[in-house]
N, C-alpha and C positions, 0 to 999 in steps of 0.2 A: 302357780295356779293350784288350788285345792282340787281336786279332781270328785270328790267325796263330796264336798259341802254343796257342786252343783248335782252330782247326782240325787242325794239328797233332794234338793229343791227342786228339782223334775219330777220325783218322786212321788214329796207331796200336794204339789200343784194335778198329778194325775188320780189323787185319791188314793193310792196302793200303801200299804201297810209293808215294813222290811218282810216281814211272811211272806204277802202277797207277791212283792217283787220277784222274792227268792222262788217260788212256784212254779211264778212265769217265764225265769230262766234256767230249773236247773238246780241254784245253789241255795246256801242254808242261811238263813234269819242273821246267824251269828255273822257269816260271811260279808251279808249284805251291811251289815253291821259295821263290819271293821272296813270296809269299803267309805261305808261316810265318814267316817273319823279318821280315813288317810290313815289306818296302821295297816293296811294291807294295800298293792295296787294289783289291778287286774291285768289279765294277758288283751291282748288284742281281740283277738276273737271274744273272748267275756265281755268286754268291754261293750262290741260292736252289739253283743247281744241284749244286754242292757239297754242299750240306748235306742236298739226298735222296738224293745216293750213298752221305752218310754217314750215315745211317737219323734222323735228329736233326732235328727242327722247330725254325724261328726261334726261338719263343718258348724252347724248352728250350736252345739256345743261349745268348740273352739273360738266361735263370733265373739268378741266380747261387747260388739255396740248393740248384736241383737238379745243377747241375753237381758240388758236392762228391760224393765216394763215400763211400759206408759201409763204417767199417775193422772197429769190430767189431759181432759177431755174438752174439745170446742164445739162448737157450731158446725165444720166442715166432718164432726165425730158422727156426728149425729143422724138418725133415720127415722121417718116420719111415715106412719100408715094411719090414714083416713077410711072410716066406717060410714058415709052420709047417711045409711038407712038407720043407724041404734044411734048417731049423732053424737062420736064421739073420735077422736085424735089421741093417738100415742105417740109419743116423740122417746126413741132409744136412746138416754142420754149416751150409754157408752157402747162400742160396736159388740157384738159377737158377747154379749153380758148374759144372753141364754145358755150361753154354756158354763157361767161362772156359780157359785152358790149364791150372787143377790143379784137382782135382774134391774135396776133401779129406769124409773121412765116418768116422764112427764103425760100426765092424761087428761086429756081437755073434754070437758063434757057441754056439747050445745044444751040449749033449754030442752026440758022434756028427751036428754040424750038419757041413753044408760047404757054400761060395759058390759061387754057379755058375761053369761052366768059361765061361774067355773062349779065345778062337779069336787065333793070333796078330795083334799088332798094331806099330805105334810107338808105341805109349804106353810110359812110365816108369812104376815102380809103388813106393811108398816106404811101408812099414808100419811101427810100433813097435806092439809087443804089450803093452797094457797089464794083464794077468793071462788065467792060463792059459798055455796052449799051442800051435801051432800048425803043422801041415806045408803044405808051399809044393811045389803040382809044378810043374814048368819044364819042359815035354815028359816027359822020360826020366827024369829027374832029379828028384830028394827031398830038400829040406830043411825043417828043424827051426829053429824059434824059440821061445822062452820067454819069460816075462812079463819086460821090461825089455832085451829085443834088440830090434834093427832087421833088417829086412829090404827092400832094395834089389835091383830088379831091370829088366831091358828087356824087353820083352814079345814077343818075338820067338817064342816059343813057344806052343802050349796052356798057359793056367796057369790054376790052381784053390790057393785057401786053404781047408784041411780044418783042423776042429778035435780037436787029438790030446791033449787032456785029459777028464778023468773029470768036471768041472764045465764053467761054461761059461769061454770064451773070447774076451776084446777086442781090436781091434786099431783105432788112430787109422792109417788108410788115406789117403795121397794118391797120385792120377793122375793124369797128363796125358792129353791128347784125351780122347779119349770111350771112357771104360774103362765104365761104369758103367752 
């Protein structure tokens, strides 16, 4: 077992920079360094202490069937909140994806539905409309998408997805940060 190559990938799954890491326990960039490249191993104690910076117990460390990730996702993955009053459905494709950098979700807009307004941000926001219609405000600005366009945008603005068809309206939604 490479000891380094999973610290590593705890690592950068947590965001932290070899710097960073080194900070929060202690030791130096360089250290942290020879750590992921397996030229150096750690004492026990260092060890243990790494691996509560990186939110990860021994045992789930040492797990080899829990360290895999899960690529894909089904129907029983999936979490559904219903709006009746702005008359619109989110469905999560994947669980717990608010805490990932892309939030991806299925969003059903009833007629005359619309999403709630988000307040600028840095988030990206990447839509494909899968039937229907839909207008896109961007502060000041008004655009128009239909079933089978994309809509890409930076969030730098107020922006709101209104449903501008007579039925209802889909759209496969992905985010970055925390749009949702």
């Amino acid at each position: 077992m490479h000891i380094g190559k999973k610290i590593k990938r705890l690592r950068l799954k947590k965001g932290l920079t070899q710097e960073e890491l080194g900070e929060r326990t202690d030791l130096s960039k360089g250290y942290i360094s020879q750590l992921e490249r397996d030229l150096s191993s750690p004492s026990i104690d260092t060890f243990f202490n790494i691996l509560e910076v990186l939110g990860c117990t021994p045992q789930e460390f040492f797990d080899e069937e829990k360290g895999e990730q899960k690529v894909v996702y089904g129907e029983d993955d999936q979490t559904d909140y219903i709006d009746e009053e702005r008359g619109y459905q989110i469905q999560w494709l994947v669980p717990e994806s608010n805490e990932n950098e892309m939030e991806p979700i299925r969003l059903t807009l009833q007629p005359g539905g619309e999403f709630k307004q988000f307040e600028p941000s840095l988030a990206e926001t990447f839509a494909f409309v899968l039937s229907g219609r839909v207008m896109v405000k961007l502060g000041e600005r008004v655009y128009y998408a239909k079933a089978g366009e994309a809509i890409y945008y930076h969030a730098s603005d107020d922006h709101q997805i209104i449903n501008d068809a007579d039925g209802v309206s889909e759209l496969l939604l992905v985010a970055t940060e925390s749009y949702l």
